[in-house]
N, C-alpha and C positions, 0 to 999 in steps of 0.2 A: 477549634484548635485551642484557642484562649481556656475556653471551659476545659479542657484536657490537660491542658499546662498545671492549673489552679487545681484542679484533683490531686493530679502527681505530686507537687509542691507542700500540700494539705496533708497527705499520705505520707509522704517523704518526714515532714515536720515529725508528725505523729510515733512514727517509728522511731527517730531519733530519742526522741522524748522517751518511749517505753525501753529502748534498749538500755539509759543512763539509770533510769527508774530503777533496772533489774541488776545492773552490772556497773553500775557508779558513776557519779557524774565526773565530768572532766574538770581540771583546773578553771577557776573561775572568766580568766581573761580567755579560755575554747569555748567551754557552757554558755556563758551571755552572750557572748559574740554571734554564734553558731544558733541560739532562738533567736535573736536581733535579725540576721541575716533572712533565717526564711520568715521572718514577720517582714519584713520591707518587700519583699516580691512578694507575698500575697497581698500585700499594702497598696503598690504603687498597680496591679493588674486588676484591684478591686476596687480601686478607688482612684478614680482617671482624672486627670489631672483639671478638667473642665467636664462636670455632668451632661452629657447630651448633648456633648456637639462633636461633629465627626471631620473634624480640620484632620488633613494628612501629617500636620505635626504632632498629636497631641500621645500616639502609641509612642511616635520616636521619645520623647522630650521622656515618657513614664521610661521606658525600653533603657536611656541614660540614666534615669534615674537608678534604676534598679542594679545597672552595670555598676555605676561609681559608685552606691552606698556598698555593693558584694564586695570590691575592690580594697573597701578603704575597712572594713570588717574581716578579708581573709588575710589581708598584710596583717594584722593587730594577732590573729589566729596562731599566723604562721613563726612570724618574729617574736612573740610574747617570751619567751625566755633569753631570747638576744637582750630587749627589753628587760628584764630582771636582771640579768648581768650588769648590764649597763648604770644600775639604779636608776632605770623610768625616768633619765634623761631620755632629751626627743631630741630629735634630727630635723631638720628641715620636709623631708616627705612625712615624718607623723604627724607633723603640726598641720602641715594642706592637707593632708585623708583623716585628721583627728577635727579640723573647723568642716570641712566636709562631713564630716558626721552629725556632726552639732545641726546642720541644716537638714539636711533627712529626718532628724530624732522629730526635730520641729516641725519641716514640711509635715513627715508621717502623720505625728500626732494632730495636725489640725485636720488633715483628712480623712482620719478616722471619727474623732472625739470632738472636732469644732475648735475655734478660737480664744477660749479661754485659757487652757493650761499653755500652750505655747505662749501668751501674751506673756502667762504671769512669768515662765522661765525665761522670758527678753526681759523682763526686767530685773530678775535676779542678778542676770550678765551685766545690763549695766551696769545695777548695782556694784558689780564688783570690779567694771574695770574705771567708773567715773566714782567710787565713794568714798576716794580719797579726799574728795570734796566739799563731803558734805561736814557739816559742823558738830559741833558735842558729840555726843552716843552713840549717832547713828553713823558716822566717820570710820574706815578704816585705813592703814596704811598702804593701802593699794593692792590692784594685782594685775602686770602688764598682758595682750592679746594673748604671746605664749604661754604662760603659765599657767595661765585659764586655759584652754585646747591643752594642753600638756596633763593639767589635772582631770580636765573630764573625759579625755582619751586613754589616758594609759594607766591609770589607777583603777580600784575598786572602793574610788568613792563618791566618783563623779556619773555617767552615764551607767555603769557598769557596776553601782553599788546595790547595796541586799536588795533593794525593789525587787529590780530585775533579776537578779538572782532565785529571789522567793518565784516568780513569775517562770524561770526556769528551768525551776525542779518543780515544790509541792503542786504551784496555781496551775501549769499545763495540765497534769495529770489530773485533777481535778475536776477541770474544764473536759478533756477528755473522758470524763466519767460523766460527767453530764450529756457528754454527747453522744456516747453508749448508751445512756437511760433513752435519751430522746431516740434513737432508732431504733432500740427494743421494743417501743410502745409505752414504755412508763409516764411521758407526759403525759397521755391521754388516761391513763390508770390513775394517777392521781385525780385527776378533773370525774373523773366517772367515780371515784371513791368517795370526793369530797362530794358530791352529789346525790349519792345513796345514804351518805351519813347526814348529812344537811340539807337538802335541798327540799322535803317534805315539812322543814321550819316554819314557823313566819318568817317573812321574810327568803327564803330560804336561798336562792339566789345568789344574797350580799354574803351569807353564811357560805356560800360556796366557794364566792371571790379568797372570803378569808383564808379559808383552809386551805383551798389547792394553791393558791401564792404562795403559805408558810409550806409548803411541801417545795413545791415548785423554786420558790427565789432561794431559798437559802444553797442550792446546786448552781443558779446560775448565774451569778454573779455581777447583773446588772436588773438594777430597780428597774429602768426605763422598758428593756427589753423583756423582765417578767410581767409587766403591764400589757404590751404590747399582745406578748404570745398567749396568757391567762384572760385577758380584759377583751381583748376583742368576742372572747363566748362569756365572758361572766356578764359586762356592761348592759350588752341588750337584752339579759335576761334581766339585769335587776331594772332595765326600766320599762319593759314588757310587766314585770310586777304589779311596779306602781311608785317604782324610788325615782324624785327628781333626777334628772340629767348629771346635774351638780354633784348631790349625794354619791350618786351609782360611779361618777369617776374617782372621787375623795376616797372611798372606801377602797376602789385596786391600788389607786396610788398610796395608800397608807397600808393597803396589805401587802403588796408586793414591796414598798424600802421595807419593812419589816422584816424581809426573808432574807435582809444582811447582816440584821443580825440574831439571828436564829439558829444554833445550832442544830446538828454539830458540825456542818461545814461553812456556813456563815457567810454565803458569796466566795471575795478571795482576799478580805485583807487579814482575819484570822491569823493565816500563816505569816504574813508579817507582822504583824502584833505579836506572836511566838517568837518568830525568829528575833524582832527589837529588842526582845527582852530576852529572852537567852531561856525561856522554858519550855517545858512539853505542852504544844498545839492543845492537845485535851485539857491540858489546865484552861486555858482560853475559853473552849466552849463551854467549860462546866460552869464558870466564872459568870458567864454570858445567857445561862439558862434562866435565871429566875426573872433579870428584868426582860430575856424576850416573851415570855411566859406571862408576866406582866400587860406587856405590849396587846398582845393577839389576846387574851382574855378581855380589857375594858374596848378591846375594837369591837369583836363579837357581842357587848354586850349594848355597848352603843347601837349597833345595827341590833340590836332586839330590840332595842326601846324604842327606834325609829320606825319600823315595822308593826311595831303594837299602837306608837302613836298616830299612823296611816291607816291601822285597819287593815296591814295584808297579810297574807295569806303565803302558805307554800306551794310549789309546786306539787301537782295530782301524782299518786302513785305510780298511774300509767306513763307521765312524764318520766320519770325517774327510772336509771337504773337500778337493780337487784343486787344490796351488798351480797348476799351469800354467791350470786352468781357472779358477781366481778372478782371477787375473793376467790371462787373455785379457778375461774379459769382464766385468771391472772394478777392472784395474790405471790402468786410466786418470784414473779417483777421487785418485791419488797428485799428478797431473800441479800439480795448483793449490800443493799444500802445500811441495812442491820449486820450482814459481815464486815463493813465499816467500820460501824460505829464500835462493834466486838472486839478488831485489831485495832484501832485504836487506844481502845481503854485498853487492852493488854500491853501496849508501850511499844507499838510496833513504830516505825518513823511514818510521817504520812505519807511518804512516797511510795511504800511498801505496801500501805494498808489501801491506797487509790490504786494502784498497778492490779495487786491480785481481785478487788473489788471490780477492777473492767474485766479481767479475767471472768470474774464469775459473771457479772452480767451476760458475757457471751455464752456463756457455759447454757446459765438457766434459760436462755431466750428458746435453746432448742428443747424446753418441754409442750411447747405447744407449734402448729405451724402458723400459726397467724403470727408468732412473735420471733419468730427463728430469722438471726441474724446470718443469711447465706454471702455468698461475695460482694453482691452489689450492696447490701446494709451496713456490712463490716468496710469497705470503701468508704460508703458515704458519711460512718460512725468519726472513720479518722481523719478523712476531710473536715469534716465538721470540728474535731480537736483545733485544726489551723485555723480555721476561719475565725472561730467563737474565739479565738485568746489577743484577738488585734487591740481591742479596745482597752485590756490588761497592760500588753507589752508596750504599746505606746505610751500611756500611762506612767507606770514605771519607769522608762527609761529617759521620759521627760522631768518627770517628780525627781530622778536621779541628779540630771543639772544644779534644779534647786538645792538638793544635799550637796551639791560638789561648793555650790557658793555658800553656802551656808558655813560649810566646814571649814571651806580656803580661807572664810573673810571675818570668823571668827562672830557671826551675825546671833548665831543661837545665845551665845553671852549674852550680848546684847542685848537680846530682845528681853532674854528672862530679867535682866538690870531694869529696861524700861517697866516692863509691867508689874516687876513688883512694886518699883516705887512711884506707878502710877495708880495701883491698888492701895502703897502703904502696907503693903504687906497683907492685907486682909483677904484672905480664902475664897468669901463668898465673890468677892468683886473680881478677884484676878477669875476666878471660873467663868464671870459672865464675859469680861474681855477673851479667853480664849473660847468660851462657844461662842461667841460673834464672830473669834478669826475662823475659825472652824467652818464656819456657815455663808462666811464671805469667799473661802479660796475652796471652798467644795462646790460655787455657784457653775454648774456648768461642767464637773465632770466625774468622775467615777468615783465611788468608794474609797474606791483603794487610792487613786492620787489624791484625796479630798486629805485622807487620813494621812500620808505620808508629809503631805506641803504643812501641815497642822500640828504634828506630833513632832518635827526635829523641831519647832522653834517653839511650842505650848508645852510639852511635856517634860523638859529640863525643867520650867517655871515652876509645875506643879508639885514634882517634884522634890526641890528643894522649898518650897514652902511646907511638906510634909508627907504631901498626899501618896500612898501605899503607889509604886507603878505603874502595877497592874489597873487599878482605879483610874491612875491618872490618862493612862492610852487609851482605854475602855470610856471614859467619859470625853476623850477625841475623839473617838473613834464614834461615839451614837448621834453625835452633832454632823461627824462628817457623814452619814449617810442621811439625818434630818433634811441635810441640802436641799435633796432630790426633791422635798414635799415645801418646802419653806422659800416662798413669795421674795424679791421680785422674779428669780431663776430658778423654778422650781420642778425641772424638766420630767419627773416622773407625773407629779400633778397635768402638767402640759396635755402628756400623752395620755395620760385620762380623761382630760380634757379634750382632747383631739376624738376618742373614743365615741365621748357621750354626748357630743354634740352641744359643749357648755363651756362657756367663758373660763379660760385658763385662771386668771385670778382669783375669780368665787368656788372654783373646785380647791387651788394651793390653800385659801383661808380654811375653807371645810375640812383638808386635808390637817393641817396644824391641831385642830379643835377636838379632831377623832385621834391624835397620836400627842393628846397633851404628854400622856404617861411618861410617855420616851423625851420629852422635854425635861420633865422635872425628876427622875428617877435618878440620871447621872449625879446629880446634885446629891442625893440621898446616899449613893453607895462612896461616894468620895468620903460624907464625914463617917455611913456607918455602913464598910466594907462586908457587913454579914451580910449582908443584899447580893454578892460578889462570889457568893459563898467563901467567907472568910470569918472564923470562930467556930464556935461551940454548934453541934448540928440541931439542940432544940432551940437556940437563939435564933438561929436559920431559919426552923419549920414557924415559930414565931412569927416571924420576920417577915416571913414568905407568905402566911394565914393573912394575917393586917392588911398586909398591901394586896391583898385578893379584896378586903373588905374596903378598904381606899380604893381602890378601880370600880365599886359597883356607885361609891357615896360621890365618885367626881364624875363616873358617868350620866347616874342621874344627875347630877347641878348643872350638867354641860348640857347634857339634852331637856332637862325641864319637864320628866317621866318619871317616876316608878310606878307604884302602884294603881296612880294615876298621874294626873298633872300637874305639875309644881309650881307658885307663885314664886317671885323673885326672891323675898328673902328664904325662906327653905330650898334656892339653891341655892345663895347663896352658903348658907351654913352649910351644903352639902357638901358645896368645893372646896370650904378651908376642911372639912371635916374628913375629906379624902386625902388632904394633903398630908394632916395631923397623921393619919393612917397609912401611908404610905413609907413615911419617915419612920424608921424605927425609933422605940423610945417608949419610955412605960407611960408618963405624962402625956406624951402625946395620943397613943395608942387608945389612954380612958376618955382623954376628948373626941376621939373621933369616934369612938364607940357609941361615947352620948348623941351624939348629933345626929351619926345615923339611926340610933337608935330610936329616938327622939320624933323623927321623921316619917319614921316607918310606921312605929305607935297612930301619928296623927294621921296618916293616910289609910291606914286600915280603918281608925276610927272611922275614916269620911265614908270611904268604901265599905261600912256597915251601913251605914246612915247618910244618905247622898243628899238629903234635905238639911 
């Protein structure tokens, strides 16, 4: 009965979602309210309130749950324009169903997503109802129990701001296209593609991991769960190989955070990075192409060099499937996601362009029967919309808190006051202060919350020190998915770790080493936005050549390989020489030319003459 509920619930969700998709969304304080509501009953019936134990209280206690969070979401629903009259003064029942809410956002989210992000928004609250208290900078002039519940209940800047809004419109349908792909068959199409193309490699396995992630993560919008669903058939191939334990989880968990930022749908914080900034989605991901590109190239070349320094081998032909035959008879799986990427660039909204794309997905599923989505796959497609966007909505409308205090208390000034004149004003240091906040308030949870707790109080700073927007959200935004792989919370690592049977820590270190790129690249496109695609298009092609020749020069110095084996200082020179190379800059560019150049000379040399 429970599983019948959660279907209906999942289905019910989904429709809504596509009906606003086609015919417009509703006023902001219906729209959020109205996905908030059926995110909380699939919440509280999926996630019970004690794991495994079957007390006769535990259905009631969820059962209330569910009742009072619906209760205190269809009044806000229902009165929302009583409230606008009013000017979003509150009455005595919005304040008890608006602190009532505050506690569901928070239960919700710890039972989804764990105890980090709720922790950090109780402290935000404090902050704002004790930080009258505090001394200098960090002081404001208060803000009493009501006004806080008054602001993050009935406004759209508190629980109810863009997060969840983004999460409302673009990130559901999204989510729902992904979950169209996955009961058409296309997960498994990607893994069987990337295997026909790779997997006859050295190595070819790790090369597999690579590429069905970057296909695979950048749709689903969580690093940990594309580890999970990818890594459990990549991991034991790549240590059936011959790749340590370690290596084999390093490599999912550095390919799969990859697929967040990877266009062109990039997980789900893309859409809000669009919407913060007020431009076309597509600008985002075009912006976003070259350092992912960046990214997945020195991954893949790392695992060559690591495969040639093992001595392995590919998988046998007989292993592998037959590109032309997975291509005949279900290359056509591809058709929906390149209709995407089509109305997108044509300037459709995303909502338009993800709506008619699950359209086609269903469309094309019936060219074959093995992929044809009949009742029970179209059921389970839009179930699956509900399910998959918990860990989004809760997210959002927790990170939403944060913006409510933030905005109410005036903290964003603030903060940017401190850090500049903790930097002195100086660029490179305030950058390293915000990717350490970045890296500290993303310990533990999603992308997209990592990026929103990060970008209202980092990206005013940036900012107004200079930095182009765009550059400055985008270089939030690659620290707040580095979380995922980056020690001592490094939960995508973790779950690769969990995979391959190796010590969480020595896989998070390995993961950092194989994803230096994505550390040092943000840095790059800050001072020289053509990385960003921003200038002249042969500055770009430039721009974009170099730092392919910087990924092969810091590859080798990180792995201690090319052409054969590297003593320390030739890697040394190789990793400033990738750096030089990655950094746009004509100076820089002849330095790292020489060095790799330099490098390459002498190992051919040795490699003529091994004596």
């Amino acid at each position: 009965m429970k599983a019948i509920f959660i279907t209906v619930v999942g289905v019910a969700m989904s429709i809504f979602h596509i009906y606003t998709a086609q015919f417009g969304v509703f006023s902001a304080l219906v729209q959020r309210p109205v996905h908030l509501a059926f995110a909380f009953v699939l919440i509280f019936l999926l996630h019970p309130s004690k794991k495994g134990e079957r007390a006769w209280w535990i259905p009631l206690l969820d059962g209330l749950f569910i009742l009072l969070s619906m209760i205190s979401l269809i009044h806000l629903i229902v009165t929302f324009k009583e409230i606008v009259l009013r000017g979003g003064a509150a009455t005595p029942l919005d304040i008890w169903l608006g602190g009532m809410l505050i506690l569901f956002v928070l239960e919700g989210t710890r039972r989804v997503l764990g105890w980090p992000l709720p922790i950090i928004a109780s402290v935000f609250m404090l902050y704002a109802l004790f930080g009258k208290y505090l001394p200098g900078l960090w002081g404001h002039r208060g803000v009493d129990l009501e006004s806080l519940i008054s602001y993050q209940y009935l406004t759209t800047e508190g629980i109810f701001s863009l997060p969840l809004g983004v999460s409302a419109t673009f990130i559901y349908i999204f989510i729902l296209f992904g979950g169209f792909l996955v009961a058409s068959g296309t997960g498994e199409f990607f893994i069987d593609f990337a295997n026909s193309v790779a997997g006859h490699l050295k190595g070819g396995p790790a090369k597999v991991a690579v590429v069905s992630s970057a296909c695979f993560g950048t749709i689903s919008g969580s690093a940990v769960a594309n580890v999970v669903g990818t890594g459990s058939f990549t991991i034991p191939l790549m240590k059936r190989l011959g790749y340590r334990p370690t290596f084999a989880g390093a490599v999912e968990a550095v390919a799969s955070t990859g697929g967040q930022i990877m266009p062109p749908i990039m997980g789900a914080a893309a859409f809000i990075i669009a919407e913060m900034l007020g431009i076309p989605y597509i600008q985002v991901a075009i912006a976003a192409a070259i350092p992912a590109i960046l990214y997945y190239f020195a991954l893949l070349y790392m695992v060559h060099l690591e495969a040639i320094r093992l001595g392995l081998r590919g998988l046998s032909k007989e292993e592998l499937p037959n590109l032309w035959n997975i291509s005949k008879r279900r290359g056509y799986l591809l058709i929906p996601a390149i209709l995407l990427i089509y109305w997108l660039i044509l300037g459709y909204s995303p909502m338009k362009a993800g709506l008619w794309s699950i359209g086609a997905v269903f469309v094309f599923s019936f060219f074959r029967k093995v992929t044809r989505m009949g009742p029970m796959k179209l059921i389970e497609a839009l179930k699956r919309g509900g399910t998959g966007c918990l860990e989004v909505v809760t997210a959002c409308a927790c990170a939403g808190i944060v913006i409510g205090v933030v905005t109410q208390t005036g903290l964003g000034l603030k903060f940017s006051t401190i850090v500049i004149e903790a930097s002195k004003g100086f660029l490179p240091l305030a950058l390293t202060f915000i990717a350490i906040t970045s890296l500290i308030l993303g310990m533990g949870v999603t992308t997209s919350a990592a990026y929103i707790l990060t970008v209202i109080l980092g990206g005013p700073v940036l900012v107004k020190l200079g930095v182009l927007p765009l550059a400055a959200h985008l270089f939030v935004f690659y620290y707040s998915s580095l979380s995922t792989i980056t020690p001592p919370v490094a939960l995508a690592a973790y779950a690769g770790a969990g995979i391959a049977g190796a010590n969480p820590f020595s896989v998070g270190f390995t993961a950092m080493r194989l994803a230096l790129v994505a550390y040092i690249v943000p840095y790059f496109f800050v001072f020289q936005p053509v990385l960003i695609w921003q200038g002249n298009f042969l500055n770009i092609l430039w721009a974009f050549s170099t730092a392919i020749l910087g990924c092969i020069a810091l590859g080798s110095g990180l792995m201690g390989q090319m052409l054969g084996p590297l003593k320390i200082l030739p890697r040394l020179l190789l990793v400033a020489g990738g750096f030089a190379l990655i950094k746009p800059g004509i100076y820089t560019d002849l330095f790292g030319m020489a060095a790799l150049g330099l490098i390459l000379f002498l190992q051919f040399i040795k490699r003529k003459n091994p004596q």
